[in-house]
C-alpha positions in Angstrom: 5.8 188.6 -38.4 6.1 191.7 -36.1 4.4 195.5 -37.7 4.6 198.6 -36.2 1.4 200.6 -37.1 0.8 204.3 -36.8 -2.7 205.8 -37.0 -5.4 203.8 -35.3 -8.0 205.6 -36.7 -11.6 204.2 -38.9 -9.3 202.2 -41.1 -5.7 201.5 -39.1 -7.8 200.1 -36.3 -9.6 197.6 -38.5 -6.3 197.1 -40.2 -4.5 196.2 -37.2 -7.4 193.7 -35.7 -7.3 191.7 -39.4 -3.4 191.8 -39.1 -3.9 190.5 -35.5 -6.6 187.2 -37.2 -4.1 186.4 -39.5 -1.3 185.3 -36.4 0.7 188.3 -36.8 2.1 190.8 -34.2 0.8 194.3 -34.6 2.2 197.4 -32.3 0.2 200.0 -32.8 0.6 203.9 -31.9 -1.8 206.9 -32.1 -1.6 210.1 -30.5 -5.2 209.2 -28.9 -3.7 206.9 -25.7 -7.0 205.0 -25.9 -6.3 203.6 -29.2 -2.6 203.2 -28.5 -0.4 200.0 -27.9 2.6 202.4 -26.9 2.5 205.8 -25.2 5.2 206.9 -28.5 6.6 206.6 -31.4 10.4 205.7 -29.7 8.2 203.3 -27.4 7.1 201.6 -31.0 10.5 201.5 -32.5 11.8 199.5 -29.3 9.6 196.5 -29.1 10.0 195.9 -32.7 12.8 193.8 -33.6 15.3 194.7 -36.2 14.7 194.3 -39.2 11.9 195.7 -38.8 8.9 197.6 -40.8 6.5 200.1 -39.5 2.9 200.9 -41.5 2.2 204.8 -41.5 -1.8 205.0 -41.8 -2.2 208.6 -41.0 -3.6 212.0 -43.1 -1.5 213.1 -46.1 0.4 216.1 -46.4 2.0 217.3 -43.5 0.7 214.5 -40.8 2.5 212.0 -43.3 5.5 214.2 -43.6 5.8 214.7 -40.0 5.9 211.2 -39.3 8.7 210.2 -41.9 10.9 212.9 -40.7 10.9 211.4 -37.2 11.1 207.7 -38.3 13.7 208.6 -40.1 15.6 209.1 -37.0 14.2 206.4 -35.0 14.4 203.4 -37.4 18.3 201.4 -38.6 19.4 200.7 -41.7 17.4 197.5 -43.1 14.2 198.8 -41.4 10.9 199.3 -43.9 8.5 201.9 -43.8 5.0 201.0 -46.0 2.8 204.4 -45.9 -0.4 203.6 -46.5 -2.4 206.7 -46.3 -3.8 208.4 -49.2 -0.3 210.2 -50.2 -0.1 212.0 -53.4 2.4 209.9 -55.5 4.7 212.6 -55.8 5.6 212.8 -52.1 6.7 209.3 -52.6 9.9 209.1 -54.4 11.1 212.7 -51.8 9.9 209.9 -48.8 12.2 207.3 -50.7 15.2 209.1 -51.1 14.6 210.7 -47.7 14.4 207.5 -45.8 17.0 206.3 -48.0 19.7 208.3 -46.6 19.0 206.4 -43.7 19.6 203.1 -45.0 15.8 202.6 -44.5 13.5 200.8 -47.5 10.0 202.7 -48.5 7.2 201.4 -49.9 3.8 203.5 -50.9 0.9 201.4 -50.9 -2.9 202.3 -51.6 -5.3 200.7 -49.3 -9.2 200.7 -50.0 -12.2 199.1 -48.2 -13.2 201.8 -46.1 -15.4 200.7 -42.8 -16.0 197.3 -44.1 -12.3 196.4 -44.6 -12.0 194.1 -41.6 -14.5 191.5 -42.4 -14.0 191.9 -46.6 -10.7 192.7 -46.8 -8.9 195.6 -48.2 -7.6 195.6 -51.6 -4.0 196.7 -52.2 -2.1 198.7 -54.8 2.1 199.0 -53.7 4.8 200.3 -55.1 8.3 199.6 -53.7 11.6 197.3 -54.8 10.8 193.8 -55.3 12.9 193.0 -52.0 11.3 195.1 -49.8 7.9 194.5 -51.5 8.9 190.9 -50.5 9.4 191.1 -46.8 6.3 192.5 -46.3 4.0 190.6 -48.6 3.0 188.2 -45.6 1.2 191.6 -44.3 -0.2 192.5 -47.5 -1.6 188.6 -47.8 -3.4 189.4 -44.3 -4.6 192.4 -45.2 -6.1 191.3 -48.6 -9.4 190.1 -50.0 -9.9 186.0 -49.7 -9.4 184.8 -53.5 -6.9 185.6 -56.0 -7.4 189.1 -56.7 -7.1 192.3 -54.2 -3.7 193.2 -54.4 -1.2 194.1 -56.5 2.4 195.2 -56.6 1.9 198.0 -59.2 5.3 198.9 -60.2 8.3 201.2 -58.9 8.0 203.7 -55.7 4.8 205.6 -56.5 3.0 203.4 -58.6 0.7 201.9 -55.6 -0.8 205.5 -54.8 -0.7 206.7 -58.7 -3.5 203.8 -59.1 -5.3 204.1 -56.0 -5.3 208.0 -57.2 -6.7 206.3 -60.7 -9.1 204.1 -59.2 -10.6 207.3 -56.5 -11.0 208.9 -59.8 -13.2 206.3 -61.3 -15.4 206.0 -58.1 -16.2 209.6 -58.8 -17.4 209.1 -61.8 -19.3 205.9 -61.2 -20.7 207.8 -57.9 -21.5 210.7 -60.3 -23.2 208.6 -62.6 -25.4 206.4 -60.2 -26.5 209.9 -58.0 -27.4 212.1 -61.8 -30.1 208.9 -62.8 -31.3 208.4 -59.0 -32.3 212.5 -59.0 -33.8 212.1 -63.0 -35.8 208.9 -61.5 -37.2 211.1 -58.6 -38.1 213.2 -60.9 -40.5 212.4 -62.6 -44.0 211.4 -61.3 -44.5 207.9 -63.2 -41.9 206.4 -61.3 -43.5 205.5 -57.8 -40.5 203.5 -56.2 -37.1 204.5 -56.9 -35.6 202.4 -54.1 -36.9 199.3 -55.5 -35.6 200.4 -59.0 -32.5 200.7 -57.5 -32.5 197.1 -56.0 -34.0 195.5 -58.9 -30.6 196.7 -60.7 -28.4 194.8 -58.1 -29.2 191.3 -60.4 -28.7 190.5 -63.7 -27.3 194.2 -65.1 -24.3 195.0 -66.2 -24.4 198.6 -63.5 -24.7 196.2 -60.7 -21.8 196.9 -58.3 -20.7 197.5 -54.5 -21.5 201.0 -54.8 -25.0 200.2 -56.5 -25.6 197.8 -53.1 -24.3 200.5 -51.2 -27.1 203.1 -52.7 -29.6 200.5 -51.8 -28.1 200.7 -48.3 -28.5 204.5 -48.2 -31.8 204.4 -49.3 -32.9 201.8 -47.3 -31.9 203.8 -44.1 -33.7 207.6 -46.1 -35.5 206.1 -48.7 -35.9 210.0 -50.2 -32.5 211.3 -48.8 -34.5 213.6 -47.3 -32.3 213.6 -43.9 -29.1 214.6 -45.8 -27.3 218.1 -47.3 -26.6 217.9 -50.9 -23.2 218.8 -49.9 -20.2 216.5 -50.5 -16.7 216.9 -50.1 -14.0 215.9 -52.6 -10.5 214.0 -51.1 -8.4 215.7 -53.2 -7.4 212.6 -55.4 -10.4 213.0 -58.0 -8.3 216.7 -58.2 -4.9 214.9 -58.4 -6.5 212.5 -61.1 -7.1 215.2 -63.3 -4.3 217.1 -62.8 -2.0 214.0 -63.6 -4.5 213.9 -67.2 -3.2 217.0 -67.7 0.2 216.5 -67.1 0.0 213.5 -69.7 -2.5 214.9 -71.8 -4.9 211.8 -71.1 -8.8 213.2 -71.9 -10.6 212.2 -68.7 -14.0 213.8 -69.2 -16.4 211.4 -67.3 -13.8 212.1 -64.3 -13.1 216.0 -64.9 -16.5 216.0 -65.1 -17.5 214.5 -61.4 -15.1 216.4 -60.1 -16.7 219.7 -60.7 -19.8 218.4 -60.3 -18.6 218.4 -56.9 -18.2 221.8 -56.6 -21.6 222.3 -57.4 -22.1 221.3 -54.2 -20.8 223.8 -52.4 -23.4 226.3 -53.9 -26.7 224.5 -53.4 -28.7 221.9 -51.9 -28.2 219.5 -54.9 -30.2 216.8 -54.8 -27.9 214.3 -56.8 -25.1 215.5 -53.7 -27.5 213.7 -51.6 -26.5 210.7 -53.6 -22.9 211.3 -53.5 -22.6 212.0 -49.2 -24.4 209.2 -48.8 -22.3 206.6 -50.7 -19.6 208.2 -49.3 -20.7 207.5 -45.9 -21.9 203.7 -47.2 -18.2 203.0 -47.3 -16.3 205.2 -45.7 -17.8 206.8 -43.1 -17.1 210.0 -44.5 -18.7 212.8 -42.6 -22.3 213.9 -43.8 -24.1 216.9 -42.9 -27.8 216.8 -42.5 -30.7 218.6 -44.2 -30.9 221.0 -41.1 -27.2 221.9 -40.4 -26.9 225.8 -39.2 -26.3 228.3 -41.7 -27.0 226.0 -44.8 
């Protein structure tokens, strides 16, 4: 099938070349011309044809909104737009009835895999009517881990970036949890090889993960972290998570918990931080900021 994709950036790039191995047509815009397909938005709409649906991968909030609001005039009645950026749920029932004045169908999906999405896959969380969720599905089957799991169509409008909101919030915590026993093991003198702890964990335990292979990784490349600020940022979904716990009265302390414990950051060189920027940059490239930045 034919998918027009907007944001070209760490992830829509590899999305659009995994699209492309799976035999489909991808059209691609981003406002860097380098990246871009088409020199616009207009350009996009017209080399699609109708029905057709377009894949928003760009920065919530305003960025997202932005976009929506001109599609909105742009796209016909029977079209689909699938926004797959890291929306806050609530955003997507106003995008919905929005782009439903139109005539247009809308569909919120969460996307993870970070950098390593165009060899591994990315799994998928969506939330959308079952006909619309339909017409896309061969682009969600591309996009998708090999196997039977990876993807799931997680309820009504909303439901695809309320779990990939939930599941952020459990990667803090796990992050949390693996970065607080690294610093107690390079703590203390008797322990002479943390890295190797750390790998000997990868078989045979029941804390062996992606992230745990990923903070091998890390280490592997700065076996001390010495190299890296104890500074990490937080997306804003571990702050959504919590404030959606609140709103339901769900006790999420392990989560609550990493969330401020990112905060902490922000006031000193914190050693399990070190932890936390660089599984963040393990698999998602996120920005880190090294041991000597200016003023730190």
């Amino acid at each position: 099938m034919e998918l027009g994709l907007i944001g070209l950036g760490k992830m829509g790039g590899n999305m659009r070349e995994r699209i492309r191995r799976a035999g489909h047509t991808v059209i691609g815009y981003d406002q860097n011309p380098d990246l871009a397909d088409v020199p616009s938005l207009q350009a996009l709409v017209d080399k699609l044809q109708a029905p057709r649906v377009v894949w928003v991968m760009v920065p919530a909030g305003g960025p997202t909104q932005a976009t929506i609001d001109e599609l909105a005039g742009l796209l016909s009645p029977g079209d689909i737009v699938v926004d797959g950026g890291n929306s806050r749920w609530t955003d997507d029932e106003k995008h919905a009835k929005e782009l439903g004045a139109h005539g247009i169908g809308f569909i919120d999906c969460g996307v993870s895999g970070g950098v390593w999405g165009l060899e591994n896959g990315y799994a998928l969380m969506y939330g959308g009517d079952p006909a619309n969720v339909a017409r896309v599905q061969p682009i969600f089957d591309a996009l998708k881990p090999e196997g039977e799991f990876g993807a799931v169509h997680a309820g009504k409008v909303g439901a695809g970036h309320f779990a990939k909101m939930v599941h952020n919030g459990i990667e803090y915590a796990m992050m949390q949890a693996y970065a607080e026993g690294w610093e107690l093991l390079e703590a203390v003198d008797s322990v002479t090889d943390v890295r190797e702890v750390f790998r000997s964990w990868r078989e045979g335990t029941v804390i062996r993960s992606w992230l745990l292979d990923l903070a091998v990784n890390a280490l592997d490349e700065d076996e001390h972290l010495d190299k890296l600020r104890g500074f990490a940022q937080d997306s804003g979904e571990g702050r959504w998570t919590v404030e959606a716990a609140i709103d339901h009265a769900v006790p999420l302390p392990a989560i609550t918990a990493s969330l401020f414990a990112r905060f902490s950051s922000r006031q000193d060189d914190s050693p399990s931080m070190k932890m936390i920027a660089a599984l963040r940059n393990q698999f998602g490239g996120h920005a880190v900021e090294s041991a000597d930045t200016p003023g730190h």
